[in-house]
C-alpha positions, 0 to 999 in steps of 0.5 A: 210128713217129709220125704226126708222125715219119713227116711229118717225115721226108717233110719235110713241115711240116703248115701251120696249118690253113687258115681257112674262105673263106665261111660254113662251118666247116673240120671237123665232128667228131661222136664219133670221125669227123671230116668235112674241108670241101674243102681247095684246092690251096694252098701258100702260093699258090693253085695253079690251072690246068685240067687238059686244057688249061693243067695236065698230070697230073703237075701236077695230082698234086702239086696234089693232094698239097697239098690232102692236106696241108691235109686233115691239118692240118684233122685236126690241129686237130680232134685239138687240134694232135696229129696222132697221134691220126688213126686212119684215113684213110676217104675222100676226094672229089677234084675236078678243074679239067679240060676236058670231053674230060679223063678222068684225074682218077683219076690226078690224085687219086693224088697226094693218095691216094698220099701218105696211104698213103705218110704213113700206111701201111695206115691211109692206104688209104681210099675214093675218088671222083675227079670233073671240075669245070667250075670250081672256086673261085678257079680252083684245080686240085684241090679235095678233102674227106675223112673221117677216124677220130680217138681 
């Protein structure tokens, strides 16, 4: 199955990819590798919270979930608007909005990690880095880059 067979059938629609917010650009494809500028939690609307304090685990998954979505759609426009041309997921830098005492960004970075494997099978499977920020920008919860192997 497709890349874009298997998001439909999650029901997810890849948004348009998200425009930069200050002086940066969304992607930089050098060869075959894509590198992917940290993609907020955001669907439509900032999702923001800490987590430890206003936002729970669960919550925060999902906002993962969303910044995974938006790493896709970066890559798909790397890719000129064919995301079947994503070869690999290779890894991921999530950072979580929590308070000091929070310890379970690992888990809250699952939602963005779990849903690429689920999206794309073992070629979702990457490296991993799960870190605590004190803030984020415009106080969203998660914030996530990535690199990705593109045809």
């Amino acid at each position: 199955m497709s890349i874009a067979a298997k998001l439909e059938s999650l029901g997810v629609n890849l948004p348009d990819a998200p425009a930069p917010a200050a002086n940066y650009v969304p992607f930089v494809r050098v060869g075959n590798i894509v590198y992917v500028s940290g993609q907020i939690s955001m669907d439509g609307e900032l999702i923001t919270g800490k987590l430890g304090d206003t936002m729970d685990v669960e919550a925060g998954a999902s906002a993962a979930r969303t910044c995974a979505i938006n790493l896709l759609a970066q890559v798909k426009a790397a890719c000129g608007g064919d995301i079947d041309k994503l070869v690999r997921v290779i890894k991921l830098t999530g950072f979580v909005n929590s308070t000091p005492d929070f310890t379970a960004q690992p888990q809250v970075i699952n939602g963005a990690s779990d849903f690429l494997v689920e999206a794309l099978g073992e070629s979702g499977r990457h490296s991993r880095s799960a870190v605590s920020a004190a803030a984020l920008p415009l106080g969203v919860a998660v914030e996530i880059e990535g690199i990705f192997e593109v045809q």
